[in-house]
BAFI-3210 file (N, C-alpha, C; in Angstrom, 3 decimals, decimal comma, padded with zeros to 6 digits):
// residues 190
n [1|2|3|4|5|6|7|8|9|10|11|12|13|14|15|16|17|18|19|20|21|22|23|24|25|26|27|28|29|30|31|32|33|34|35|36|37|38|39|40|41|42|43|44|45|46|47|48|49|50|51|52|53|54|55|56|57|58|59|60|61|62|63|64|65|66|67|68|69|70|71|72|73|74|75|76|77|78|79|80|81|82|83|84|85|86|87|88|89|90|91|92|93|94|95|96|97|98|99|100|101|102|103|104|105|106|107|108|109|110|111|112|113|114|115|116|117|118|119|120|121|122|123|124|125|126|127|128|129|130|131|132|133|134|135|136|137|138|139|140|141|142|143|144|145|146|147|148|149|150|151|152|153|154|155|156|157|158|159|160|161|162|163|164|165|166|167|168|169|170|171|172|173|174|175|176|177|178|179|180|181|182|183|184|185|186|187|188|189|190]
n.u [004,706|003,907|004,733|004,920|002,113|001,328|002,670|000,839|-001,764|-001,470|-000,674|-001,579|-003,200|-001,196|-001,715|-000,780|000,317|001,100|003,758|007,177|010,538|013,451|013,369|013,059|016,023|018,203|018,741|016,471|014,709|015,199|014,172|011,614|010,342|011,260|009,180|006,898|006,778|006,503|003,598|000,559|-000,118|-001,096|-000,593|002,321|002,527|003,520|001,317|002,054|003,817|006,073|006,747|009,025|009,185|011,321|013,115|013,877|012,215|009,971|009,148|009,430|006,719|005,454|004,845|003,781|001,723|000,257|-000,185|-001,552|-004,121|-004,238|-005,312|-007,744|-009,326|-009,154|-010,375|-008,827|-006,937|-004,159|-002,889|-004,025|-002,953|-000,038|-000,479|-001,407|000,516|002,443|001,053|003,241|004,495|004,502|005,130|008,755|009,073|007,298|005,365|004,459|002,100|001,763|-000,645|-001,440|-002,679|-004,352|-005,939|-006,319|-005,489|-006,226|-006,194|-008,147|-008,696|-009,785|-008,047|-005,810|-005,889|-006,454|-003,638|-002,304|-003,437|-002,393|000,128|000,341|-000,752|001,523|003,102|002,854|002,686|005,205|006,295|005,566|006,439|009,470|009,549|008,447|005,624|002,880|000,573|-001,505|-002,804|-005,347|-005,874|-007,470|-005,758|-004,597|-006,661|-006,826|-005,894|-003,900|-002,251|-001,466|-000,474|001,609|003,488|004,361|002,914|001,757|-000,809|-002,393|-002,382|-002,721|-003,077|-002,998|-002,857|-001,253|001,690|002,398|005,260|007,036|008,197|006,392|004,801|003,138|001,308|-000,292|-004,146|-006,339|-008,985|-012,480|-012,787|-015,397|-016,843|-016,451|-018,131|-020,344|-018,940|-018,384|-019,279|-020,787|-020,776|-022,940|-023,969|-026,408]
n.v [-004,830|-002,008|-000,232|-001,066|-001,341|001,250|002,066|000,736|001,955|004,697|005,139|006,423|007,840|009,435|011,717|011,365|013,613|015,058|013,892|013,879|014,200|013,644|010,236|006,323|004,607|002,886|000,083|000,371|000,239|-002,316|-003,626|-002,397|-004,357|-006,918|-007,013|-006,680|-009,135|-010,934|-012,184|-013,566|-016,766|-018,911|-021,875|-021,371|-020,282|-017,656|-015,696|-013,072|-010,234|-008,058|-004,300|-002,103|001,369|003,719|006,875|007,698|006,166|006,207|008,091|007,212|004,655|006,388|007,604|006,175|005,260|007,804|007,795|005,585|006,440|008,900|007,336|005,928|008,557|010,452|013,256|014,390|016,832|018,510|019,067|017,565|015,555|015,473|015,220|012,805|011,464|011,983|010,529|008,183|009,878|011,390|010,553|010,101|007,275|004,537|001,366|-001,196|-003,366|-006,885|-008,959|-012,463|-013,970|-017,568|-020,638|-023,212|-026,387|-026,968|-024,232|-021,842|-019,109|-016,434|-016,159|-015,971|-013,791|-012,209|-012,411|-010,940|-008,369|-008,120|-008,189|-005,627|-003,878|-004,149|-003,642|-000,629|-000,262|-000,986|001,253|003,079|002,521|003,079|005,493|007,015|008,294|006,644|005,929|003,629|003,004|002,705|003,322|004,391|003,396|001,189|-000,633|-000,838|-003,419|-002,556|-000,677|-002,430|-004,546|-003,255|-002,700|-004,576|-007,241|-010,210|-012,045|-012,786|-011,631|-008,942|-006,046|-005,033|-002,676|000,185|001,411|004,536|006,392|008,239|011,300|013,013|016,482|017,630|017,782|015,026|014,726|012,965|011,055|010,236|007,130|004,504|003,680|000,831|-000,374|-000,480|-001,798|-004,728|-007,346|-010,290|-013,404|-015,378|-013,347|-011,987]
n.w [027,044|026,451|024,590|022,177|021,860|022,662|019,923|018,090|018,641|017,652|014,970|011,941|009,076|006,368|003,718|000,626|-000,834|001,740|001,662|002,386|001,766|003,816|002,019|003,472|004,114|002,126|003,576|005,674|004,288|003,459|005,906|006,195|004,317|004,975|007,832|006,359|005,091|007,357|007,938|008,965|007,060|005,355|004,699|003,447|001,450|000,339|-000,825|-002,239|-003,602|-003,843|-005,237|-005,419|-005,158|-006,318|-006,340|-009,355|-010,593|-009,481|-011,299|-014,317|-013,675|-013,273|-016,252|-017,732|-016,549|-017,241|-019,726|-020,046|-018,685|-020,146|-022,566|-021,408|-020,980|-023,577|-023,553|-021,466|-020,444|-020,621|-017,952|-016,455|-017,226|-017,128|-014,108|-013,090|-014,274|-011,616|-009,509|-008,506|-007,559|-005,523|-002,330|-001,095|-001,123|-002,349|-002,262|-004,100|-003,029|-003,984|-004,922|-005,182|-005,212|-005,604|-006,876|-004,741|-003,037|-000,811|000,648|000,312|-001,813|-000,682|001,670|001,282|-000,233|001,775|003,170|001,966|002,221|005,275|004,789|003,311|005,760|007,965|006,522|006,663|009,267|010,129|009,038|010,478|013,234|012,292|012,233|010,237|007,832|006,215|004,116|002,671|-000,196|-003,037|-006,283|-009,136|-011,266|-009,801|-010,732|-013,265|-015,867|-017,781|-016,867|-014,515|-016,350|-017,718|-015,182|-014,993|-013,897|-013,369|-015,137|-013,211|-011,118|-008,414|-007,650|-004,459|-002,830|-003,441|-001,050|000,233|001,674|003,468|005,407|007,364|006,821|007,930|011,153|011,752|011,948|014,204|012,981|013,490|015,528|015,519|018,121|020,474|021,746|019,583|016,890|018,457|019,197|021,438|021,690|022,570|024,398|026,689]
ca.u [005,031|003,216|005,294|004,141|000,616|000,634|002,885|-000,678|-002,868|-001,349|-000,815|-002,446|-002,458|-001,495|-002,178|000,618|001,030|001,610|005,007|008,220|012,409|014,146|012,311|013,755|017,485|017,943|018,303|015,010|013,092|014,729|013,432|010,164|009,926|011,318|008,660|005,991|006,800|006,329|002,214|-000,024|000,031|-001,792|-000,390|003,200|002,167|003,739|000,325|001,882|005,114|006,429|007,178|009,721|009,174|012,437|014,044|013,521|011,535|008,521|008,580|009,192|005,855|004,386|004,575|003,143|000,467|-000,245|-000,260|-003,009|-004,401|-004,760|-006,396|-008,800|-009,768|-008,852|-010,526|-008,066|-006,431|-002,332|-002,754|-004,762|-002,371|000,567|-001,111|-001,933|001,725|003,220|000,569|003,520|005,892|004,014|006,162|009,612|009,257|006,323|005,685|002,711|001,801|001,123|-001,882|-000,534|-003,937|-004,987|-006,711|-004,839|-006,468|-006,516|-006,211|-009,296|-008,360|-009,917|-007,105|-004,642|-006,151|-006,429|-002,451|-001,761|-003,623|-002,151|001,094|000,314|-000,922|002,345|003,921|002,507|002,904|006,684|006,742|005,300|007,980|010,874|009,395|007,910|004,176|002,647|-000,854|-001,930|-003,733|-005,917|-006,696|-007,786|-004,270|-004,370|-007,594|-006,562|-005,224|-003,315|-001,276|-000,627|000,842|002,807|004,312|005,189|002,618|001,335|-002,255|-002,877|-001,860|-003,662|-002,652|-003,716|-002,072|000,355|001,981|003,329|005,972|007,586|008,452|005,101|005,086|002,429|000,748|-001,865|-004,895|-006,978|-010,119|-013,283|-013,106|-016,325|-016,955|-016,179|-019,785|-020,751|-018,708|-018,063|-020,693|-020,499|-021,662|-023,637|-024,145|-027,588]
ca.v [-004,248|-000,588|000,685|-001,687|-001,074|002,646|002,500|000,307|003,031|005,952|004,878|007,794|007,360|010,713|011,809|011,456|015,082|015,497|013,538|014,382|013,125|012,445|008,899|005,707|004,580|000,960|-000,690|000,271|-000,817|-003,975|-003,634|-002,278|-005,616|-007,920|-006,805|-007,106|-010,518|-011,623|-012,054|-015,361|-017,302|-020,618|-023,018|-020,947|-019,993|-016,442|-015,003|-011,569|-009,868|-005,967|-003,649|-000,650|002,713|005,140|007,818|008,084|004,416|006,525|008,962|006,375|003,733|007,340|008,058|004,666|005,515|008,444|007,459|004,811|007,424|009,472|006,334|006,110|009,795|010,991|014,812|015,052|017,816|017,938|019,202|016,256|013,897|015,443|014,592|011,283|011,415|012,053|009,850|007,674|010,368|011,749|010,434|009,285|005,959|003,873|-000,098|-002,170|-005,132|-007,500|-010,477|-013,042|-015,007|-018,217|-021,785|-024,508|-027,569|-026,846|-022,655|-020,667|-017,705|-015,239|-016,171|-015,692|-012,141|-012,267|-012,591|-009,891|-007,101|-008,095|-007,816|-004,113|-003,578|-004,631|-002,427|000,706|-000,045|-001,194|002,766|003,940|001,986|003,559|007,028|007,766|008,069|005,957|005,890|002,673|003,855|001,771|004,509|004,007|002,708|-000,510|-001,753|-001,138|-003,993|-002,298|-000,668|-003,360|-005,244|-001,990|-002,320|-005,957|-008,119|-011,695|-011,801|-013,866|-010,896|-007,347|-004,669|-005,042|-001,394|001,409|002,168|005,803|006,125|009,537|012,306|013,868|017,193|018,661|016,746|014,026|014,675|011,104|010,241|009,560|005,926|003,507|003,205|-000,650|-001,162|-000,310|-002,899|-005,601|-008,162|-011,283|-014,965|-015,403|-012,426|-011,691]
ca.w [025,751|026,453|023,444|020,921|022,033|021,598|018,544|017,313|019,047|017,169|013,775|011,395|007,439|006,242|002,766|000,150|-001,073|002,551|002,664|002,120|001,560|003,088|002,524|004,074|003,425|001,917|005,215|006,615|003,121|003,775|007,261|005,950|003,582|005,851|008,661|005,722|005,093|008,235|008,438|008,523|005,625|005,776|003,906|003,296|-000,198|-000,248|-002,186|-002,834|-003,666|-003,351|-006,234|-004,830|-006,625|-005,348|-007,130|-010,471|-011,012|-009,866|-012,486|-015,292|-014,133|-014,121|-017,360|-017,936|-016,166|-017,994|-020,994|-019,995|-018,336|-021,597|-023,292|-020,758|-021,297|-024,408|-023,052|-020,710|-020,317|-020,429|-016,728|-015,936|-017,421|-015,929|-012,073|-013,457|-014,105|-010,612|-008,972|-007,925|-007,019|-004,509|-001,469|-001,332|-001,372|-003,132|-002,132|-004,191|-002,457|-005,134|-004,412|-005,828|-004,963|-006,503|-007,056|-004,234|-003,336|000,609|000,979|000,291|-002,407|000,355|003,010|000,212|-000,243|003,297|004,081|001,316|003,287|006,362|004,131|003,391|006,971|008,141|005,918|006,887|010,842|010,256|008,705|011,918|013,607|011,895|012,399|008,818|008,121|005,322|003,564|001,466|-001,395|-004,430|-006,892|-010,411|-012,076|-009,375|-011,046|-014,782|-016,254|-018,751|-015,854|-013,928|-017,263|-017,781|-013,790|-014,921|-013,056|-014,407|-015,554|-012,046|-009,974|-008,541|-006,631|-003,095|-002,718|-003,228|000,370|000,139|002,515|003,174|005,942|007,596|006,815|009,458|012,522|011,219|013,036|014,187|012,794|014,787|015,385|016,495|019,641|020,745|021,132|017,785|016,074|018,939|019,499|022,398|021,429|023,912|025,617|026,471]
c.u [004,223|003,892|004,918|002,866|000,309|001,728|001,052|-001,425|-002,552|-000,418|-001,699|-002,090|-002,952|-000,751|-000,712|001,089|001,551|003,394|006,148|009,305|012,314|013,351|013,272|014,910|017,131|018,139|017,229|014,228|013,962|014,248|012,113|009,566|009,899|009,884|007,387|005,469|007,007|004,794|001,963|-000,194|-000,040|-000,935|001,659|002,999|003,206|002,467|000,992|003,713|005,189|006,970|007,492|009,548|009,851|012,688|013,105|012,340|010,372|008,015|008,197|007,631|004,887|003,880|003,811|002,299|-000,067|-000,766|-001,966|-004,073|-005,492|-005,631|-007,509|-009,478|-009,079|-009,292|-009,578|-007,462|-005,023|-001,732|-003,110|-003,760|-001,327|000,591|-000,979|-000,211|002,489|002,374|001,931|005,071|005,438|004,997|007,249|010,133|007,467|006,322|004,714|002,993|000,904|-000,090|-001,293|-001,935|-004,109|-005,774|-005,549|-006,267|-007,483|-007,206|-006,949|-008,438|-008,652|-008,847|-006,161|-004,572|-005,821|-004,748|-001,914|-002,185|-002,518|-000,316|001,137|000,227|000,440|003,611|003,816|002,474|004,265|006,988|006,497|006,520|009,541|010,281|009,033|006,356|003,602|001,150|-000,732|-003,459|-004,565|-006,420|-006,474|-006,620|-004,222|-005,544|-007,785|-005,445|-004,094|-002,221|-000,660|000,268|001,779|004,200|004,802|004,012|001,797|000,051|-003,248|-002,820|-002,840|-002,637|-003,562|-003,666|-000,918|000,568|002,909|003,807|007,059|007,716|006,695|005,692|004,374|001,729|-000,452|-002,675|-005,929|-008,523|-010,742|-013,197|-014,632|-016,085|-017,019|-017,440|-020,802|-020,062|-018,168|-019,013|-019,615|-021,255|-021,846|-024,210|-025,600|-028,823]
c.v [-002,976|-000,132|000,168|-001,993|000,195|003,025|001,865|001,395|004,090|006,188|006,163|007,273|009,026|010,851|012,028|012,694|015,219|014,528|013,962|013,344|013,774|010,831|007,999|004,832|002,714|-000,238|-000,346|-000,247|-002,031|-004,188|-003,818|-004,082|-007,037|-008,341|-007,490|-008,033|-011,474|-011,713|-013,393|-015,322|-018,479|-021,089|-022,647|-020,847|-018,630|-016,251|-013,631|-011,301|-008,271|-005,913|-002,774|000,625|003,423|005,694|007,809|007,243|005,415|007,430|008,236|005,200|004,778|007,423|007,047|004,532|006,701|008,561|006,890|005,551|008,440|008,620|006,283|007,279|010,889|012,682|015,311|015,955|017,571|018,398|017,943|014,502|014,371|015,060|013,590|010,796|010,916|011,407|008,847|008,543|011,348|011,862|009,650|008,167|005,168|002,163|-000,633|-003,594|-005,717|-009,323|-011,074|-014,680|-015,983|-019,867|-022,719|-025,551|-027,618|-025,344|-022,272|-019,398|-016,703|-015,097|-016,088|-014,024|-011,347|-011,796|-011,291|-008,944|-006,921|-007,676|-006,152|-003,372|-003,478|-003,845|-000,687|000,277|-000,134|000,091|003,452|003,832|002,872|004,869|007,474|007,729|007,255|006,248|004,705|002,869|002,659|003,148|003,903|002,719|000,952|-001,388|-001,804|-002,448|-003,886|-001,298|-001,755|-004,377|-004,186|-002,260|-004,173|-007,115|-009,073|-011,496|-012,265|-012,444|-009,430|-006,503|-004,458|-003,639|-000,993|001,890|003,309|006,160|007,398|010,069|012,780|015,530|018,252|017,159|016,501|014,313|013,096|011,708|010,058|008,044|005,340|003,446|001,405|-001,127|-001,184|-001,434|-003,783|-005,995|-009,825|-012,458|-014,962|-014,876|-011,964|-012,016]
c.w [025,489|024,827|021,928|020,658|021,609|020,495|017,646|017,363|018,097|016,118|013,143|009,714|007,241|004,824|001,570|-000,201|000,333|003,588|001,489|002,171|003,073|003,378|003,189|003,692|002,686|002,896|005,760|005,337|003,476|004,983|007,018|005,268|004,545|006,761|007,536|005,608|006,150|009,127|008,183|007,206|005,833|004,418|003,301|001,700|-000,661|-001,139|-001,952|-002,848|-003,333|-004,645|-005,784|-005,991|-005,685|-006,576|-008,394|-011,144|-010,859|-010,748|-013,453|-014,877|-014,011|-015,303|-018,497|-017,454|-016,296|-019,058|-020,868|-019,306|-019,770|-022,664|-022,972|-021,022|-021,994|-024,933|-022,349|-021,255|-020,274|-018,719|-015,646|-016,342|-016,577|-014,174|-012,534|-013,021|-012,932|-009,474|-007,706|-006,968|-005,815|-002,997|-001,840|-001,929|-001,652|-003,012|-002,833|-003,589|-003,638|-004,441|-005,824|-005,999|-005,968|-006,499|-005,679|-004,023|-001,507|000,850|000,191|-000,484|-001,356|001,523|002,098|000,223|000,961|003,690|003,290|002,008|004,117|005,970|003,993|004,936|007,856|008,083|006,277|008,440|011,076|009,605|009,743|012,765|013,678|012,243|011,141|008,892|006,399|004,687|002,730|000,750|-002,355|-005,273|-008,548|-011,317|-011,297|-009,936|-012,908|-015,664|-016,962|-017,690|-015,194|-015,090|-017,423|-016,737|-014,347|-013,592|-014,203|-014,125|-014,068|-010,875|-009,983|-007,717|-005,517|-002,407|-002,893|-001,642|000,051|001,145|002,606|005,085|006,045|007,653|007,815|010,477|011,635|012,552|013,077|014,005|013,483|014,368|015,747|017,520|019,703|020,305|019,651|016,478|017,263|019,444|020,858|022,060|022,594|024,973|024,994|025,703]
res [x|x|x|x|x|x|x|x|x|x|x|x|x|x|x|x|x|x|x|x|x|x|x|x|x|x|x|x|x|x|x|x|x|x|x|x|x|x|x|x|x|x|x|x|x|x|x|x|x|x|x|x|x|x|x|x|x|x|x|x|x|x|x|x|x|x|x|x|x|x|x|x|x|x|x|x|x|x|x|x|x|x|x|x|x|x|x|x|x|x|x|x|x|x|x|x|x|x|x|x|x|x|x|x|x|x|x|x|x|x|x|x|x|x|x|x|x|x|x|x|x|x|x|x|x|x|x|x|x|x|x|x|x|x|x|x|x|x|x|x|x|x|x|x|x|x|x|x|x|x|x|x|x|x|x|x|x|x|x|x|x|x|x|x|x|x|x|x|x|x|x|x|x|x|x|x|x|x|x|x|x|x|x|x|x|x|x|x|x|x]
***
């Protein structure tokens, strides 16, 4: 499976101003979702859901996150709220992975949290996949409560991320990674 090794290898998260339309049709988001929803998940709980922002949807939970925006900092500027604004219109297409995390009697809340990442993760390699480039974001609005009741989520729920999902518009350049030895250790070795 060389090809599903260096699609892993050469993955890039590239920055949402830098994507573009055309984003991906409604057969590849159900692709994209599908693919999503297919990570471990102890106990088959589903902890997390998806919230789609296309077309116009991301202007409107903009302006809903401007607003709260403007509450938060009632200096702002009307330049500063406008950005705030188009936060979600950035690229094309817009996914939140919702954590859905909570109390069971067996499953550990952290492996709940746990399967939601791997949910976003998932999501942004099944965009590589199709040929788009993705970024998953957390920026201010996913840790305001008063947004996420806005976007419609139950008091139980967070925002594990926004995946922005678009057209690359120039070549992502890679990141220095770690060297292996720098984060890989051996029980037992030595």
């Amino acid at each position: 499976m060389p090809e599903a090794i260096d699609l892993l290898k050469t993955r890039r998260s590239v920055k949402p101003i830098e994507l573009s339309g055309p984003g991906p049709t409604p057969e590849q988001i159900a692709t994209l979702l599908t693919v999503a929803s297919r990570v471990p998940d102890h106990g088959k709980l589903t902890p997390w859901r998806f919230i789609v922002f296309e077309g116009d949807a991301r202007l409107k939970a903009g302006e809903k996150i401007a607003e709260i925006f403007k509450l938060n900092r009632p200096d702002a500027t009307p330049d500063q709220v406008e950005m705030e604004g188009k936060r979600l219109a950035r690229a094309p297409l817009v996914i939140a992975v919702v954590s859905r995390a909570g109390p069971h009697v067996k499953i550990p809340e952290w492996e709940q949290v746990l399967s939601a990442g791997a949910a976003a993760t998932s999501l942004v390699f099944a965009a590589h996949a199709l040929g788009f480039a993705a970024n998953w974001l957390t920026e201010w609005y996913a840790y305001d409560r008063r947004v996420l009741d806005a976007l419609g989520l139950a008091p139980n729920e967070k925002i594990a991320g926004f995946v922005h999902i678009g057209r690359t518009t120039k070549a992502s350049e890679d990141r220095p990674r770690p060297p292996l030895h720098d984060i890989v250790s051996r029980y037992g070795a030595g």
